[in-house]
N, C-alpha and C positions, 0 to 999 in steps of 0.2 A: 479370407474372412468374409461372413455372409453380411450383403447390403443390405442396412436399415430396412425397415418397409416403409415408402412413405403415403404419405396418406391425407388428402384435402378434402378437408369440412368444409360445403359449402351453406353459412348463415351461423350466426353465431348470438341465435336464440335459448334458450338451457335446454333443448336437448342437444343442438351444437356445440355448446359449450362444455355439457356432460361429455359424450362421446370424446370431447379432444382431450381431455382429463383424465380419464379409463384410457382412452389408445396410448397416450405417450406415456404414460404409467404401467403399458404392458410392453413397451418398447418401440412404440413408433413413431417417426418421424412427423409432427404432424404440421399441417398449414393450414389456418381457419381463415376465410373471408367472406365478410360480411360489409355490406352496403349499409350499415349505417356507423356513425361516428365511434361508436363505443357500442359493448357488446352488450346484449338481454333482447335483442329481438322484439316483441311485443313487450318484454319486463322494459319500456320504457319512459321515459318522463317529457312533460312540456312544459311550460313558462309560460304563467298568468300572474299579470300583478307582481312581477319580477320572484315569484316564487315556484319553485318546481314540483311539478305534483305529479305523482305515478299515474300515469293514461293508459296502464293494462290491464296483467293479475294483478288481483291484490290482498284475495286470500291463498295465504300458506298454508298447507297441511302436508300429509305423508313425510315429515322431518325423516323419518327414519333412510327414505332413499336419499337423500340428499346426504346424510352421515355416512352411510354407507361408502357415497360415493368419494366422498372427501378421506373416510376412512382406510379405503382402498390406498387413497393417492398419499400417505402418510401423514396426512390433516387432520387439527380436529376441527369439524363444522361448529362447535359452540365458540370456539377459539376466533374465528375467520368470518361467523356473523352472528350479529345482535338480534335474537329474537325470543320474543318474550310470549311466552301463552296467553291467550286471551280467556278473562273470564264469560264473559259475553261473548256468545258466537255471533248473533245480529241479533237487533232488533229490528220489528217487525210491525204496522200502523196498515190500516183498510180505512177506505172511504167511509164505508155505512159503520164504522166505528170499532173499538177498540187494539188493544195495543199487547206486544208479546214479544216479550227476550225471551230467545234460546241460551240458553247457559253452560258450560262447559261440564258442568253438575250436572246429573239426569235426574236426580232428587230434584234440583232447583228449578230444571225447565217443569218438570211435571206437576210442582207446586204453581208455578205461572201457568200451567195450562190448565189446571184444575179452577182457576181463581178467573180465567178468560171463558171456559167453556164448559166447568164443572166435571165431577169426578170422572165418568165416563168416558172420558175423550182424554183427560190423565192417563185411564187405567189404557185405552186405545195407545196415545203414546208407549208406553213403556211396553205393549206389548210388540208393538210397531218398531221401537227401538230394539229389541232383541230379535227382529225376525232381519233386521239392517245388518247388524251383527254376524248372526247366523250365513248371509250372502255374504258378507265380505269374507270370511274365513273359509269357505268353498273355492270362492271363487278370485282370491288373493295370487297364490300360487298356479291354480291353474291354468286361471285364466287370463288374468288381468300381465302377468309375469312371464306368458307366452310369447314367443315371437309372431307366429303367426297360426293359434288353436284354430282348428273347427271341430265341428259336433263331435266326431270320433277322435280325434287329440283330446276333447276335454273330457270325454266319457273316461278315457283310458289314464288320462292323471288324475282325474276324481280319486278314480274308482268301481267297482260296480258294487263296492258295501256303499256305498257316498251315493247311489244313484238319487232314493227317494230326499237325500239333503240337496242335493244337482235340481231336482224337481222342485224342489220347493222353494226355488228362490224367482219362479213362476215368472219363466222369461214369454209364457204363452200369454199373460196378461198385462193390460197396459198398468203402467202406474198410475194413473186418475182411478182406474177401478181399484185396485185394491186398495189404495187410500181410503176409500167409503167404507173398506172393512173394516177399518180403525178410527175414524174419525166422522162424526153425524153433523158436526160444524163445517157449513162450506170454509168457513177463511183456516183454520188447521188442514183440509184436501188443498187449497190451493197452496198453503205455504210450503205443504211438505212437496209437491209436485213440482215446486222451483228447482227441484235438483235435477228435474228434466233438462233446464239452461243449460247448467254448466258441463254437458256434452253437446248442446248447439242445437236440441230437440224439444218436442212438445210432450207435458204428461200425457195428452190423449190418444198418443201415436208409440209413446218410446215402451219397452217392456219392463214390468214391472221389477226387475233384478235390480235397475238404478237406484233402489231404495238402500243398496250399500253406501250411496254417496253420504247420506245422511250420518254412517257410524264412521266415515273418513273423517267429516267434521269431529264429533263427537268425540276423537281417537287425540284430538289436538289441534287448535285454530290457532296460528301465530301471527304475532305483529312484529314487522320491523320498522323499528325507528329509524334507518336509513333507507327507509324506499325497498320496493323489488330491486332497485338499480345498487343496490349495497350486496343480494343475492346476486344477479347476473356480475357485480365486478369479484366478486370472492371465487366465484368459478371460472372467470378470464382468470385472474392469479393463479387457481390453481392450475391450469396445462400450462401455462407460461416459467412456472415454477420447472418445469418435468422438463422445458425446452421448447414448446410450440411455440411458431411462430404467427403471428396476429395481424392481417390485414383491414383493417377497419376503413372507410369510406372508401372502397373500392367492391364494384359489382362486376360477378362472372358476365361476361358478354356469349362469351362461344365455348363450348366444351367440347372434346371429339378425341378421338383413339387416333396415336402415333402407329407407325409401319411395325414399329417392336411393343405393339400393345400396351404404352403407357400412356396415360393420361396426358392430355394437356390444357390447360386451361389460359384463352386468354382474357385478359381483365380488360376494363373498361380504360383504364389508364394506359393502354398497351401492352404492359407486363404481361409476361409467360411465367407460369407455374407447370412444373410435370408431376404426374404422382403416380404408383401403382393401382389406387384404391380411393376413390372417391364418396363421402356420404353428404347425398345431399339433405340437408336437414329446413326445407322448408316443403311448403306444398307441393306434394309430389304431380298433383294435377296441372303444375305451371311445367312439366316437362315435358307431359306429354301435345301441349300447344307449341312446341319447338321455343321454348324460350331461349333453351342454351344451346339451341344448334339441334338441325333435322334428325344428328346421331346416337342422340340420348331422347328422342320421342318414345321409341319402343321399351323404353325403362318400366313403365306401367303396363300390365297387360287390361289387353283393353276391356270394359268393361260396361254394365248395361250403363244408362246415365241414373245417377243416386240426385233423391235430394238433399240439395248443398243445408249444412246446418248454418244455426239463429250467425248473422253480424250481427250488429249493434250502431249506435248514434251516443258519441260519450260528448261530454263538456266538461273542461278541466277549467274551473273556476275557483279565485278568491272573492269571500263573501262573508258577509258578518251573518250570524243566524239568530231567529230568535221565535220563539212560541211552541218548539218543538226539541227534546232535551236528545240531539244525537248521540249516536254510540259511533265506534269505529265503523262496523258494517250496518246499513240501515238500507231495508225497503219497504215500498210503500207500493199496496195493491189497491190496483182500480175493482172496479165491478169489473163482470162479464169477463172474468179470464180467460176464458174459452174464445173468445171472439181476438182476441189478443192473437193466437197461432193461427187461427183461420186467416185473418187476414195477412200474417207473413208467409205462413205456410203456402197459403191456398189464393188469395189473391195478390200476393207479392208486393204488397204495399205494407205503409205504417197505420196501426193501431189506434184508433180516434182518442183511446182511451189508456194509455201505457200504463205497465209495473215501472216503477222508477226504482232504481235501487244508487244509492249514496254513498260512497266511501268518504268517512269526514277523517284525515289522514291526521288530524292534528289532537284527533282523541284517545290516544296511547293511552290503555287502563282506565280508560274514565275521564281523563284531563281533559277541562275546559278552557281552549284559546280563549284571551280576552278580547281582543281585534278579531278582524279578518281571518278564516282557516279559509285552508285548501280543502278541494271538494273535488271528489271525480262524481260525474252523475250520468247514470246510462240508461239508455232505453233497449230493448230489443229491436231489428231491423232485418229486412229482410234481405239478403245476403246478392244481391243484384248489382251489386259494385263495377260488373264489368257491363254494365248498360245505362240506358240516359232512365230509366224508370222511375227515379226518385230524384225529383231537378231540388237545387236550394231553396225554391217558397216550400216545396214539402218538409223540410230541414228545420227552415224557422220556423213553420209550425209545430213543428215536433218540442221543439223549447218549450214555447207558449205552451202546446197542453201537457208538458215534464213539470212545468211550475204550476199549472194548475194544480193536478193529483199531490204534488207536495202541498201547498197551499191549502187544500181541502183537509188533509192528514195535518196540519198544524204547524209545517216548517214555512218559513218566510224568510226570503233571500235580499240582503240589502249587496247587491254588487258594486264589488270594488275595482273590477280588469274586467274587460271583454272579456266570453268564456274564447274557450281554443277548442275549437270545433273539431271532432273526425268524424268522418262518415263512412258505407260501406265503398264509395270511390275511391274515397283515402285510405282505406284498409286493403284493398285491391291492388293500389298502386304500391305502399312498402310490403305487402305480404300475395305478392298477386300468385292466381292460380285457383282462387274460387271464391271470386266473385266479393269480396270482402266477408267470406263467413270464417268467424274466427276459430270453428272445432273442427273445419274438413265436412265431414256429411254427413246427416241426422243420423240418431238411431233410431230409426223407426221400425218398428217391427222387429223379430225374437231373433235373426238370421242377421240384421243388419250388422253389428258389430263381426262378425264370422268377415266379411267381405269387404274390410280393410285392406290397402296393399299390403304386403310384408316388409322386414326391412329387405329381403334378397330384392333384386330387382332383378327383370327379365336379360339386364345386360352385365355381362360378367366381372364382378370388379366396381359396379356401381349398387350402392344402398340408400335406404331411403328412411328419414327420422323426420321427426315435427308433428303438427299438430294433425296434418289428416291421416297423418301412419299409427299414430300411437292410441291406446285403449287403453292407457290407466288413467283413475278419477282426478290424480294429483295436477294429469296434464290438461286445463281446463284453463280458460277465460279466465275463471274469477279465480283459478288456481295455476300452478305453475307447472312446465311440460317436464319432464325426464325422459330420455332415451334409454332404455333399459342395453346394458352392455352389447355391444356390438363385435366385442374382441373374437369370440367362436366364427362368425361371420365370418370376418377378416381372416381368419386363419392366425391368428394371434397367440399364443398359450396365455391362458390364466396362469396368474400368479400367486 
């Protein structure tokens, strides 16, 4: 009889968590360990004011991979978690004044944008929205659902009738410029350039194709009433269901090839783990600094040095609100956007002046707490985690001018708990390996996403998932990662 294959996930953030759910549902043995107490990786929560509030992603979208993946494992995802569509995608508030929901309706946002910024910039939206559309349906399958395209893998899965639709999702231009083709209001160019974020980039640098993230949204924005940490436990259950087994507060120390070419891995507690087939599912750049032993350096091939994308400065606060009528997702933009990435990008410091952006968790459809809600509130940060560059007076100012720009936009904070501070040091230290930036490495420029690692890695038997391997929009900050199957990899059969 042929041995199992077995197979250790190391990290069990939801592309580790995927993967162990696809592997032991295609027949393998699996064994997940992850350093922190319970599983979601970054899907995780803190405690203010003795209440828990989600300190990661916190918008849902791409439902359909997540079903998929559950579907696969003999689940249904509607069955296994609570998640309801949001009418309101965010709201949106600028210093020099007025204010703008996006709406799950494209009739209703263009009615709001018509009434913000006049027909124009309507009719700009809605054509803006169909050319988002148009990139996401090009570039879904071929690109986004690749393991590892470049220019001629995606030429040749397009197509070359698909060429001029491949061209015109205009990765030779930034998205700040083609924004001005649809929109003559700067605060509509800056809103819609936020989606430069949630790949760790700036609109004035990233290519103009990210303007699909916009029809992700668009496609479905969910809320769950139990936190990200009710998605990251729904997919611990489901490999656990299959048989994986789950080491939770326990960190790989050393990893290294046995004399008969199996894995071993030792843990921080002493334990010995062996496996055939290892995927590490965090930042693959913490291997190649010998985290887990001199033997898995060469896992990455080496490569020129990229710029590391946006970290962040959150504050998980309980606080009473009041003068500003929040929604679930809510930000609020300073002046001078542009000066906002110059100085992460370019001078590697914080922003005199932040976009603040607001998750009020206790507004499920519209509900208004009558006390106290939880609040996750984030600034941008430049991704330096692994240097003394931003000491804590930089930190507390960063508060002071987060409640300014709120304060100005019309929200006012009566605090009830210390907020629970992270910064890019503290994101460095649970997610280390670059420097606390939370997407891996900007997309700056038309080639940048081409020169990702892959999941193969340079040593035989070891793969590589997380945040700086993967290129779908769903796997973001403010949205959640998936590791697209890995079973082919492995030498697995689909089933």
């Amino acid at each position: 009889m042929t041995r199992p294959h077995k197979t250790l996930i190391i990290g069990a953030g939801a592309s580790g968590l995927a993967a162990a759910a696809d592997l032991c549902r295609a027949g393998s043995q699996v064994c997940l360990v992850d350093a922190g107490e319970e599983p979601g990786g970054k899907m995780r929560q803190l405690v203010s004011g003795g209440q828990a509030i989600d300190a990661g992603p916190t918008v849902f979208t791409m439902r359909w991979v997540f079903e998929q993946l559950f579907t696969s494992a003999g689940a249904c995802f509607q069955e296994r978690v609570d998640a309801q569509p949001a009418t309101i995608l965010a709201r949106h508030a600028w210093l020099d004044g007025g204010q703008l929901d996006l709406h799950a309706d494209l009739i209703d946002s263009a009615r709001a944008i018509d009434t913000l910024a006049g027909d124009a910039n309507a009719q700009g939206f809605r054509a803006f929205a169909q050319h988002a559309a148009n990139n996401y349906r090009v570039l879904r399958d071929s690109f986004m659902a690749n393991q590892q395209p470049n220019m001629w893998s995606l030429v040749r899965r397009v197509g070359l009738a698909q060429i001029p639709k491949l061209l015109a999702t205009q990765p030779h231009k930034t998205l700040h410029k083609q924004l001005t083709r649809y929109f003559s209001d700067p605060r509509l160019v800056q809103l819609f350039g936020r989606y430069a974020t949630y790949v760790g980039s700036s609109p004035y640098q990233c290519p103009a194709t990210l303007m699909l993230i916009a029809h992700v949204e668009q496609d479905g924005v969910w809320q769950l009433p139990g936190g990200m940490r009710s998605l990251a436990k729904a997919m611990g259950d489901l490999s656990a269901a299959h048989g994986a087994q789950h080491f939770y507060g326990h960190r790989v120390a050393k990893l290294s090839r046995t004399k008969s070419r199996t894995w071993l891995a030792r843990l921080d507690g002493g334990e010995e783990l062996t496996a055939d087939s290892v995927v590490y599912a965090g930042d693959c750049n913490a291997l190649a600094t010998g985290a887990l032993g001199e033997q898995v350096t060469l896992a990455v091939a080496p490569r020129a040095p990229r710029k590391r994308g946006l970290s962040a400065i959150t504050w998980c606060v309980l606080a009473k609100t009041s003068g500003f009528e929040l929604d679930y997702h809510n930000v609020f933009f300073a002046d001078h956007y542009q000066r906002e990435f110059q100085a992460i990008f370019k001078d590697q410091k914080l922003c005199e002046q932040p976009t603040v952006y607001v998750c009020a968790q206790d507004r499920l459809s519209g509900q208004r707490p009558e006390g106290g809600e939880r609040l996750l509130i984030l600034i941008n940060a430049p991704p330096t985690g692994d240097s003394d560059s931003l000491p804590q007076p930089d930190i507390s100012a960063a508060w002071e001018r987060a409640r300014r720009v709120m304060n100005a936009c019309g929200l006012h904070l009566a605090i009830e708990a210390p907020p629970v501070v992270t910064a890019p040091a503290d994101f460095e230290r649970l997610f280390p390996g670059g420097g606390g930036s939370l997407y891996g490495s900007a997309s700056h420029g038309m080639m940048a996403s081409f020169n990702r690692p892959a999941a193969r890695s340079r040593i035989k038997d070891l793969y590589l998932a997380g945040a700086a391997f993967t290129r779908v929009p769903g796997c973001l900050w403010q949205h959640c990662p998936v590791a697209w199957p890995l079973r082919p990899l492995l030498g697995i059969p689909q089933l």
